[in-house]
C-alpha positions in Angstrom: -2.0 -36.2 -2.9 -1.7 -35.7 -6.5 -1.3 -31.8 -6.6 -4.6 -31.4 -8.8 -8.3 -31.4 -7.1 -11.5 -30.8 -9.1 -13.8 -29.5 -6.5 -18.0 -29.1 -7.7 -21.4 -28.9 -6.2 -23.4 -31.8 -5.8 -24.9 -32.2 -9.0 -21.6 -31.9 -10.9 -19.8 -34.3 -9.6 -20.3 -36.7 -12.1 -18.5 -34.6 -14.4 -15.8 -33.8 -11.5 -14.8 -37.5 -11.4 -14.3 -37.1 -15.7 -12.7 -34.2 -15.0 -10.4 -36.1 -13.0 -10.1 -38.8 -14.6 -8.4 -37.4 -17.5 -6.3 -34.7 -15.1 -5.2 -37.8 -12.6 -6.6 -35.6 -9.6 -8.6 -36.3 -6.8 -12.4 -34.5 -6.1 -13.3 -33.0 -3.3 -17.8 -31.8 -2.8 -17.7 -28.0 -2.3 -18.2 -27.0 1.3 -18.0 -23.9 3.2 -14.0 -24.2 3.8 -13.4 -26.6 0.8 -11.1 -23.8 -0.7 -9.5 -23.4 2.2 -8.3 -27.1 2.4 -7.7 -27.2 -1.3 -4.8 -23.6 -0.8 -3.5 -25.8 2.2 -3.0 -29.2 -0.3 -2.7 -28.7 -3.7 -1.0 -26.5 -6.5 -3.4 -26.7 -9.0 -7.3 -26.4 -8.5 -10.5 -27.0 -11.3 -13.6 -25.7 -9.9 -16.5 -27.1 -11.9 -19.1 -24.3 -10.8 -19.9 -20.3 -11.6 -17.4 -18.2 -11.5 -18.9 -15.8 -8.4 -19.0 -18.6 -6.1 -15.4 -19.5 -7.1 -14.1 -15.9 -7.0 -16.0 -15.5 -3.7 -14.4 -18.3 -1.9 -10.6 -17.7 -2.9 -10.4 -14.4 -2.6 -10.3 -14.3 1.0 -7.0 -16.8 0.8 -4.9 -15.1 -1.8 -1.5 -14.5 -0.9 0.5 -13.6 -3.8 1.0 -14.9 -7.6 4.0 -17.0 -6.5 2.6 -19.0 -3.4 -0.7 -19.4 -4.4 -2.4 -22.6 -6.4 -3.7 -21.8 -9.9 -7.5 -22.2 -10.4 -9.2 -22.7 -13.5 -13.1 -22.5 -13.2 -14.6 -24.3 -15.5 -18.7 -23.7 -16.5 -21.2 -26.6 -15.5 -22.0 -26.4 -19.4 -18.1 -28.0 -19.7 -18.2 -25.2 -22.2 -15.4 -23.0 -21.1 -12.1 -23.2 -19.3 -11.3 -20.0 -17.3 -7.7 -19.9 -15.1 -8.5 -17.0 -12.4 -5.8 -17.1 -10.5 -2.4 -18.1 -11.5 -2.4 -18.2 -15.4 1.4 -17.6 -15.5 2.3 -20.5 -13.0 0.3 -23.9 -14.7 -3.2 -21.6 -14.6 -3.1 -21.6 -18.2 -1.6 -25.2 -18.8 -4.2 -26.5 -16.7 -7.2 -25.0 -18.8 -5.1 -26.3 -21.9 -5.0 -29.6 -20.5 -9.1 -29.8 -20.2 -9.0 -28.6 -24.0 -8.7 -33.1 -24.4 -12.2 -33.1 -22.9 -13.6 -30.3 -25.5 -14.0 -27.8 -22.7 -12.1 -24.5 -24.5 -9.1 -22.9 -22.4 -9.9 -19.3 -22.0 -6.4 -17.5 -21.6 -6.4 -13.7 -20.9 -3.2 -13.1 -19.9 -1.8 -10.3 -21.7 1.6 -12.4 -23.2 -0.1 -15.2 -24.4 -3.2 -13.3 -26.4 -0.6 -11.6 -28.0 1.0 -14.7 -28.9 4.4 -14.6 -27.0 5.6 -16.7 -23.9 6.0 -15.1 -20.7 8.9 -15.1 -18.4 7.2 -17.5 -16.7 6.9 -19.8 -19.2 10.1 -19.5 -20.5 11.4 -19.9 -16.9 9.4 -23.4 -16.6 10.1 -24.3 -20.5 14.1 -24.6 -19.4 13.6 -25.9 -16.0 14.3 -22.6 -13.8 13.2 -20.2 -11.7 12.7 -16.8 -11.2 15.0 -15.1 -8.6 14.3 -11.6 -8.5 10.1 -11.9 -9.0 9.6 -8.1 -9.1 11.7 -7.8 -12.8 8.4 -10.3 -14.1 5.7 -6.9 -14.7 8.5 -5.3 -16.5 10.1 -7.8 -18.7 6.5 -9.2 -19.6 5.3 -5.7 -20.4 8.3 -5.2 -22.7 7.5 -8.5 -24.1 4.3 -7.4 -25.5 5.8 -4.8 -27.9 9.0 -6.2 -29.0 11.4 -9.4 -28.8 13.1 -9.1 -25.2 16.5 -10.9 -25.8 17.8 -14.0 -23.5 21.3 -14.0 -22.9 22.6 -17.2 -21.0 25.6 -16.9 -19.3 27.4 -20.7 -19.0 30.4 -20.1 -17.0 32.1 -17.9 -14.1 30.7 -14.1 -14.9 29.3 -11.2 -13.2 26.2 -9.8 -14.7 25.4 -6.0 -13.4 21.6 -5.9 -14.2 18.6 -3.7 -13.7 15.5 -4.0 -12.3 13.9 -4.8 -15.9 16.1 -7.6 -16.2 14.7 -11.1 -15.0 17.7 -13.6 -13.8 16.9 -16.9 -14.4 18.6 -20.2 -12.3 17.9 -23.6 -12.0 15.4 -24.7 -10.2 15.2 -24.6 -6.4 13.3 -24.2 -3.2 16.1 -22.7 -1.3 18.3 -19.4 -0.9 21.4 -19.5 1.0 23.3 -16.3 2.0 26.8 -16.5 3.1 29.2 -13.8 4.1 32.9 -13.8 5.0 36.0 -12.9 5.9 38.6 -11.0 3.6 40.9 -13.2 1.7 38.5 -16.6 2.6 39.8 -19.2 0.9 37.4 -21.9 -1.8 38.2 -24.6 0.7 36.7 -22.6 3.5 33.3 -21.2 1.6 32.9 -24.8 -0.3 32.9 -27.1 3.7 31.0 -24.2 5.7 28.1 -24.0 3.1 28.1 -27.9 3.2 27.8 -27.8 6.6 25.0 -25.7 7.0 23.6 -27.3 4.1 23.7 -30.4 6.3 22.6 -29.1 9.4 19.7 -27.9 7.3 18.6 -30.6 6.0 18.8 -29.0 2.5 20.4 -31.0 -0.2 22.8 -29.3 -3.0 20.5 -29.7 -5.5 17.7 -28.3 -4.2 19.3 -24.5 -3.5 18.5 -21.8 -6.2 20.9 -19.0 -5.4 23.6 -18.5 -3.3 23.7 -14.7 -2.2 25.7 -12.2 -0.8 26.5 -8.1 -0.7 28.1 -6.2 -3.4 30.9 -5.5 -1.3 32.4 -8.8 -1.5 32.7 -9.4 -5.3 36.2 -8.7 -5.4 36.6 -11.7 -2.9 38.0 -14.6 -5.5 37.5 -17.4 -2.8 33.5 -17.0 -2.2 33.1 -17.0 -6.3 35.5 -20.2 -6.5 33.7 -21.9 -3.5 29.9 -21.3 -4.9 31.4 -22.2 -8.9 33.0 -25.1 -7.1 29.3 -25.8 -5.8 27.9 -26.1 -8.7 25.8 -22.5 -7.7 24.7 -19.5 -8.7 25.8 -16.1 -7.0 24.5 -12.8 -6.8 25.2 -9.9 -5.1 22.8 -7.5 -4.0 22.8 -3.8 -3.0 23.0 -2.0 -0.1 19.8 -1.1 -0.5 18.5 -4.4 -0.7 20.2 -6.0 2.0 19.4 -3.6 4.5 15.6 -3.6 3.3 15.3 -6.5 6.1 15.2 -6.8 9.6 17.5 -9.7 11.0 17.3 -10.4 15.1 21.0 -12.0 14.9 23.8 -9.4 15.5 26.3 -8.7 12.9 29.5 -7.1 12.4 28.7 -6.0 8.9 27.4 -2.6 11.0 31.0 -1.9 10.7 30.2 -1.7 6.8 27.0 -0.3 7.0 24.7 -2.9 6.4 22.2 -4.8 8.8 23.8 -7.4 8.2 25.5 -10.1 5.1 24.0 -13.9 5.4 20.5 -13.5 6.8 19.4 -11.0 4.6 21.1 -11.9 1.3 19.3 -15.2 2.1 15.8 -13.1 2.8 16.2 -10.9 0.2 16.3 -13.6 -2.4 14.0 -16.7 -1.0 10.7 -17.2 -2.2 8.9 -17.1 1.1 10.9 -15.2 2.9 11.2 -17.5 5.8 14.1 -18.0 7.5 15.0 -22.0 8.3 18.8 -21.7 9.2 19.6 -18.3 11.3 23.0 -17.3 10.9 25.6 -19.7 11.7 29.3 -18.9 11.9 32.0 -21.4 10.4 35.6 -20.3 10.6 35.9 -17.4 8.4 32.5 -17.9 6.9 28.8 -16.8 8.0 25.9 -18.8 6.2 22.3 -18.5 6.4 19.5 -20.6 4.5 15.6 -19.0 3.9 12.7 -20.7 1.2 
């Protein structure tokens, strides 16, 4: 699949097949569960048809602004290019991209109206993601009435941020959570991530954060072993951690916390689904989500 679909009724598709011609994306006829099969396969979506019967068919599959496929209606005149869902995450792109075929992007998102590039964008303009999503409706809010400074931090640190603040790391499907032992050595954090990693499936490159609890940011070992990684750590509250429900038993009770691994990795993934449950090596306690 090529990631992009024009779907339209029978009497468009002539245009469709333009359409996608010029986007390199495949066309599908509209059917009663052609949205359906288009969520399931594909991140981006032009449906050449009125907006109701668009509106109607998706809104039964939305999920949230980060899993689900932009869609960018677009009139039968070929007038008007309208992203619906997902302006922030290639929505908006996409309707620029149709502006080669003189169909005019119409962009109501509030950032771009206004002239100014949304965390998003500036997110996907350096080739990152987004790890805590929630700090987006705040940082793109204060956008709107002022510059929002962008610090980047280039080596070791600790940054102590709030929840306006949007934390920006390369790009990444996975989140990996690892507790440990006092005094853990680099040696030992570096070979049990790599094993998990590798009984994962998950290459290096395609984690975005390596997370853990507050209450190990005095440990110099874990922030060698993830700087010797090549990663990103964070640590995350009390609050935060315990937020989740994890069905492997921990000693971190002892601490009060449900638990370190499993839920740092929760807490920061972007599905929230668990695909390595907690594994102890040595000293060491690693869990992987997406």
């Amino acid at each position: 699949m090529t990631g992009t679909v024009v779907i339209a009724l029978e009497r468009f598709l002539p245009d469709a097949r333009r359409i996608a011609g010029a986007l390199g994306a495949e066309v599908i006829p509209y059917g009663p569960d052609v949205f359906r099969e288009a969520f399931a396969g594909y991140r981006r979506i032009v449906a050449l048809m009125s907006a109701g019967i668009a509106v109607r068919g998706i809104a039964p599959l939305l999920v949230d602004k980060w899993r689900d496929p932009a869609v960018v209606v677009v009139s039968p005149d070929l007038r008007y290019a309208v992203p619906v869902v997902g302006g922030h995450h290639g929505g908006n792109d996409l309707a620029r991209e149709l502006a080669a075929l003189g169909i005019e992007p119409v962009i109501t998102t509030a950032t771009e109206t206004r002239g100014r590039e949304s965390v998003e964008g500036i997110a996907a303009r350096r080739g990152c993601d987004i790890v805590n999503r929630d700090s987006t409706r705040a940082v793109n809010a204060a956008i709107l009435d002022a510059d929002v400074p962008l610090y980047a931090v280039t080596g070791p640190g600790i940054v102590v941020a709030g929840p306006g603040i949007s934390f920006l790391a390369r790009k990444g499907d996975y989140a990996v959570g690892v507790g440990c032992r006092k005094g853990v050595s680099a040696a030992d954090v570096t070979a049990a991530v790599g094993q998990a990693l590798h009984e994962a499936g998950v290459a290096p490159d395609e984690v975005l954060v390596y997370a853990t609890t507050a209450k190990k940011r005095g440990e110099a070992g874990l922030l060698q072993g993830i700087f010797d990684l090549g990663g990103n750590l964070v640590f995350l509250d009390d609050d935060m951690i315990n937020a989740w429900e994890v069905k492997t038993p921990s000693r971190a009770s002892l601490i009060g916390l449900v638990g370190v691994a499993e839920p740092a990795a929760l807490a920061v993934s972007k599905r929230k689904e668990l695909v390595l449950a907690k594994q102890a090596y040595g000293s060491v306690t690693v869990a992987i989500a997406r």
